[in-house]
Structures are given as structure tokens and as C-alpha cells.
C-alpha positions as CSV (number, residue, x, y, z in Angstrom):
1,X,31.8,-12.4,12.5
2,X,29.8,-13.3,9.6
3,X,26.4,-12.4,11.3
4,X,27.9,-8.8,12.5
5,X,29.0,-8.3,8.5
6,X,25.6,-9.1,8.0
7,X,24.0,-6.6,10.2
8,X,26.3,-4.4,8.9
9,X,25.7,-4.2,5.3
10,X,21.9,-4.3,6.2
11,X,22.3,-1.0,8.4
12,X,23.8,0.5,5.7
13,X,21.5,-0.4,3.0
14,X,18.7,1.1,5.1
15,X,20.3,4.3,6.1
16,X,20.6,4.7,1.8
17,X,17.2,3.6,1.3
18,X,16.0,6.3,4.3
19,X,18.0,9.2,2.6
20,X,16.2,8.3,-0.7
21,X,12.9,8.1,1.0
22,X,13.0,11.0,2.9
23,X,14.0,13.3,-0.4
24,X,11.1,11.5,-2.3
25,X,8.7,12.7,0.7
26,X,10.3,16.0,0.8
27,X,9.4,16.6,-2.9
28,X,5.7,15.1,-2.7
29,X,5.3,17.2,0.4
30,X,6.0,20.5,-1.8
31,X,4.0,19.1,-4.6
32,X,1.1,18.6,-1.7
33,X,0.3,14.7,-3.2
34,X,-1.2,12.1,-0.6
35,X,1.3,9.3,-0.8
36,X,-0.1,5.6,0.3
37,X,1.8,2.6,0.5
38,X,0.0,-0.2,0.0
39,X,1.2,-3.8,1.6
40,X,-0.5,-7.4,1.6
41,X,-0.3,-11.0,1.4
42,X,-0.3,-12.1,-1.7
43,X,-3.8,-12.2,-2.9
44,X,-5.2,-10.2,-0.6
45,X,-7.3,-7.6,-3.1
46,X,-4.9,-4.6,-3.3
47,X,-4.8,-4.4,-7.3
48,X,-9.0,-5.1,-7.0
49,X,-9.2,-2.3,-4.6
50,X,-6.9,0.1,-7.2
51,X,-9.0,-1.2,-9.9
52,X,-12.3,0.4,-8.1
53,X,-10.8,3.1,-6.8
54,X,-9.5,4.2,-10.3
55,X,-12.7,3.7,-12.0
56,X,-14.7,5.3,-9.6
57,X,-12.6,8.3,-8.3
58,X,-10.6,8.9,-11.5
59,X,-12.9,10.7,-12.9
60,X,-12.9,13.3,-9.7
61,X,-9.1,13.2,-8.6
62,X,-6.1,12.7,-10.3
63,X,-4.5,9.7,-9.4
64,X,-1.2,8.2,-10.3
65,X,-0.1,4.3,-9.6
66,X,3.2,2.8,-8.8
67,X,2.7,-1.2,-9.1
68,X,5.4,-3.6,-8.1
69,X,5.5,-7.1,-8.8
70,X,8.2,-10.1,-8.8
71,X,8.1,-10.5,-12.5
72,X,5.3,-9.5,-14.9
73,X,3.2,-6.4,-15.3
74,X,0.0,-7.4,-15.1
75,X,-1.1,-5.8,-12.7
76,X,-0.3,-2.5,-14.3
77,X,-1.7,-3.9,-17.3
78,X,-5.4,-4.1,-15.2
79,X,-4.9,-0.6,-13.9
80,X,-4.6,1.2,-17.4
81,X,-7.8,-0.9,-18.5
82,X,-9.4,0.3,-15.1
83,X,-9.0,4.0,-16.4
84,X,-5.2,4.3,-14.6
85,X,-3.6,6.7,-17.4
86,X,-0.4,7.4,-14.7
87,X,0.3,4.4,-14.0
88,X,4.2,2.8,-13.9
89,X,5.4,-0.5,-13.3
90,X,8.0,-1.8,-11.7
91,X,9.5,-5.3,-11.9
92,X,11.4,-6.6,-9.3
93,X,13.2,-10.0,-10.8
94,X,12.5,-12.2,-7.5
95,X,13.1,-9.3,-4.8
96,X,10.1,-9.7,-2.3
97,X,10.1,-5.7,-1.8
98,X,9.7,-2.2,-3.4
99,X,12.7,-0.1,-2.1
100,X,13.0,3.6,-2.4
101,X,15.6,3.8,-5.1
102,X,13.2,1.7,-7.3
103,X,10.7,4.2,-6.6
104,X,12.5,7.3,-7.3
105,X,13.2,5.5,-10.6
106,X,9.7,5.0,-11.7
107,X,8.6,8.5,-10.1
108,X,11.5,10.3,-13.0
109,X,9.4,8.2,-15.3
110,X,5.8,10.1,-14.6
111,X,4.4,13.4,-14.6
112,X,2.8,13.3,-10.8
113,X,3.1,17.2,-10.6
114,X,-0.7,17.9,-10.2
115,X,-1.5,14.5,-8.9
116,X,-3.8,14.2,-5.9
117,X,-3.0,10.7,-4.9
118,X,0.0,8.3,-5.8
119,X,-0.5,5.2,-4.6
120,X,2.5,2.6,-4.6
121,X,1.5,-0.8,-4.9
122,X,4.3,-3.0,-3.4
123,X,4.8,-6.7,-3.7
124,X,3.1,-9.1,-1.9
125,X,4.8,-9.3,1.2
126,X,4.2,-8.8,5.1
127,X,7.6,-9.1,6.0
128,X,10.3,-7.3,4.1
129,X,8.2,-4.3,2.9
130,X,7.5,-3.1,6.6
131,X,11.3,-2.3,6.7
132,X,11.5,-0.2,3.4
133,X,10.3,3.2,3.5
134,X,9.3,4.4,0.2
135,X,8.8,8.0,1.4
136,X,4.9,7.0,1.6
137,X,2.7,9.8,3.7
138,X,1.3,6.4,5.5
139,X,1.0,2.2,5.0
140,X,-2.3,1.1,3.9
141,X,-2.5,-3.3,5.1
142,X,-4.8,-5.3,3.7
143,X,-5.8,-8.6,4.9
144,X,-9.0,-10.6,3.4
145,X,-11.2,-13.2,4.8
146,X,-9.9,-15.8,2.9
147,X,-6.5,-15.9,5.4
148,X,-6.1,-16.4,8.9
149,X,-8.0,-13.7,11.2
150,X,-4.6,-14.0,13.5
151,X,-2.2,-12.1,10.9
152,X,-1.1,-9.1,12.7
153,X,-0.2,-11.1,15.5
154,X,2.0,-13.2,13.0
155,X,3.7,-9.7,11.7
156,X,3.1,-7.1,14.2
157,X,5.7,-4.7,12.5
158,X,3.9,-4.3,9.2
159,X,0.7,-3.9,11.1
160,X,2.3,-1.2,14.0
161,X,3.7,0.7,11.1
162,X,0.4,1.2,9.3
163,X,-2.1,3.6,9.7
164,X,-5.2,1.8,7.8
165,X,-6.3,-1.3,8.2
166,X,-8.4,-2.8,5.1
167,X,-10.4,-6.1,5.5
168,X,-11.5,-7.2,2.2
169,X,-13.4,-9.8,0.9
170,X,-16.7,-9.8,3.4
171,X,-18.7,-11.3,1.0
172,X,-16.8,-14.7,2.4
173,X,-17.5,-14.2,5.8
174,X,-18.5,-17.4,7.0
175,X,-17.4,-19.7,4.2
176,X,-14.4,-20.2,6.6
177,X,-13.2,-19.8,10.2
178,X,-12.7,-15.9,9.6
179,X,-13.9,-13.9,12.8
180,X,-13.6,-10.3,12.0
181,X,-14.4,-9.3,15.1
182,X,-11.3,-11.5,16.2
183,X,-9.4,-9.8,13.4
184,X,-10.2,-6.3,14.5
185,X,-9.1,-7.0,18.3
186,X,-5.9,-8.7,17.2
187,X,-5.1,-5.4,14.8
188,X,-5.8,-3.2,17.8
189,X,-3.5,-4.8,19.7
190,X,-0.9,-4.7,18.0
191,X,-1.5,-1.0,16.7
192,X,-4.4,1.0,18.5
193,X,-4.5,4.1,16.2
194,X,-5.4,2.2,12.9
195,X,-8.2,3.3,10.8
196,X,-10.7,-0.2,9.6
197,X,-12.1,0.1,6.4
198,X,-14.7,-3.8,6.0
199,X,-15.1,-4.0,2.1
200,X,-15.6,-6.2,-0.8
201,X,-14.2,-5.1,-4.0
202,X,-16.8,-7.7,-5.5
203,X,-19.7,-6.3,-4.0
204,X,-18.7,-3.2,-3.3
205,X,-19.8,-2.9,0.4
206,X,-17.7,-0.4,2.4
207,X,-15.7,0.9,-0.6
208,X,-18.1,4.4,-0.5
209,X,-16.4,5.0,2.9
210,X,-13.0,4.4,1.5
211,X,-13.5,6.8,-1.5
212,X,-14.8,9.1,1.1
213,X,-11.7,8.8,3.5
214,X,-9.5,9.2,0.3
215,X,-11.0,12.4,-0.7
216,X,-10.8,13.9,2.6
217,X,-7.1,12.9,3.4
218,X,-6.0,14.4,0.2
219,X,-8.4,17.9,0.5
220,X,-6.2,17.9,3.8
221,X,-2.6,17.2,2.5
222,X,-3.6,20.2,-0.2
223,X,-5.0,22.4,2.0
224,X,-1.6,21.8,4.6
């Protein structure tokens, strides 16, 4: 009994959080803003990539920021010194996921209506965030070198519901038993459609192609 109260009260906390979602895509659909999602391990370079992408693109697009994290805002803190001036924090106290009420909250915080890009920033997670939707256009994963080149085989949902794959952190290739070629395959499949992105946010290899990628996806969401 217990287990089917549990099941339960889950179904009907996602059916809210999909009602939420859907009316926060609804509203960034009118507004014509690219909205990415993006999902990691712990560690795995998402705030580094923000960090380049801010500084590099910011001065080109407008781009607004959604950062979650368990308990501090530091990361947010790194984005405003990286030239983020839209950028909103949101501070989970120990949940291990962004969920679409918290992001309706933050978005009533911010003036996005001219924005090209909002990225959302979720917690570092591979499990519980593939179940939220956040009203995101797509998921962005990242994985880096420094982890196990068998990860989407360990959490196949996060990876199947993605759309772009980034593998950061190639400057470490082969300080460790990282095969990216084994990476790629495994990614594949698990989720044949996903665009690769290889980058370091250190040395910046790769990261031209994502600003170019970027760009293009959100001439094509304005353009829609």
C-alpha cells in the first residue's frame, strides 16, 4: 500500500510540475527565446561553459541565466563577474533538482522579454533532473573526461531525453582511462539523434562550434 501511495503522490507532483512547464514554454515560445536546460554530474564544467559563453557571446546576444544549486550562489556569483547581467539564482536547500515551479519563480524575477537565450543551469544531477521538465526548448548533458566514459549507459534517461551531448575537458584525454570514442558510441546508443560538441573550457578547443550552434538555433527559434 505504501509503495502505490508513493507512486501516487509522485504522479501527481509531475502532472503539476508538467502544467507549470508547459505554460513557461508556451510563454517563451511567444517571446521567441531559445530555452536550454543544462544537466551534469557534479563537476562536469557546465558553470565554465556559461562562464565562456557569456563572455564571449554576450556581447553579440542577449542572454539570460537561471543557476540552481543545493545551497550557495556561487555560481551565480561567477556568471555576473563573467559579464552575466540577467542572471538569477536559485537555491534549492538539499533538493537534488530544479523543478518548474522554482523556475517560474525566478523567471517573475527577470526581465527575459528581449532575451535570445535563457539558459537554466540545474543542479548537479543525472538522475532526478531527467524527470523534471522545466519548459526547456531542449536538455543540454555534459559529461567530462575526468568521469567514466560509460555514463550514459549508467543513466540512459537523462541521456535519451537530451538533444546535445557536450564532452568537456579534452585537454585530459589520456591522463586517465577516458576513451571518447567509447564515450561517443555508448551516447549513440542510447540516444542516436544527439548533437557532440568535444571542448575544453580551459583551452578553448571546440567551444567556436558551440557559439556557432548557439547562434544558429536561436536565429532559428526567432525566425519560427
Amino acid at each position: 500500500m505504501a509503495k502505490i501511495t508513493k507512486l501516487i503522490i509522485q504522479k501527481k507532483v509531475l502532472s503539476k510540475n508538467d502544467e507549470i512547464a508547459a505554460n513557461i514554454r508556451e510563454r517563451l515560445a511567444k517571446q521567441k527565446i531559445l530555452a536550454l536546460n543544462l544537466v551534469s554530474s557534479p563537476g562536469s564544467g557546465k558553470t565554465s561553459l556559461l562562464e565562456k559563453t557569456l563572455a564571449e557571446m554576450g556581447r553579440d546576444m542577449r542572454l539570460a541565466v537561471i543557476v540552481g544549486d543545493v545551497q550557495t550562489e556561487n555560481d551565480a556569483a561567477r556568471l555576473r563577474k563573467a559579464g552575466g547581467k540577467r542572471v538569477e539564482a536559485i537555491t534549492t536547500d538539499g533538493a537534488c533538482h530544479l523543478d518548474a515551479a522554482m523556475v517560474e519563480k525566478a523567471l517573475a524575477k527577470m526581465n527575459i522579454a528581449d532575451a535570445d537565450v535563457l539558459f537554466i543551469e540545474n543542479v548537479g544531477n543525472l538522475v532526478c533532473p531527467s524527470s523534471y521538465d522545466l519548459g526547456e526548448d531542449m536538455k543540454v548533458v555534459l559529461m567530462s573526461t575526468a568521469e567514466g566514459d560509460d555514463k550514459p549507459l549508467k543513466y540512459p534517461a537523462m541521456f535519451r531525453r537530451s538533444s546535445v551531448l557536450v564532452i568537456n575537458k579534452t585537454d585530459l584525454l589520456g591522463q586517465s582511462d577516458f576513451d571518447i570514442e567509447h564515450a561517443e558510441k555508448n551516447a549513440r546508443n542510447i540516444n542516436p539523434d544527439l548533437r557532440i560538441f568535444r571542448m575544453s573550457c580551459r583551452t578553448g578547443e571546440g567551444l567556436p562550434e558551440w557559439y556557432a550552434w548557439l547562434k544558429e538555433t536561436s536565429g532559428s527559434k526567432k525566425n519560427s
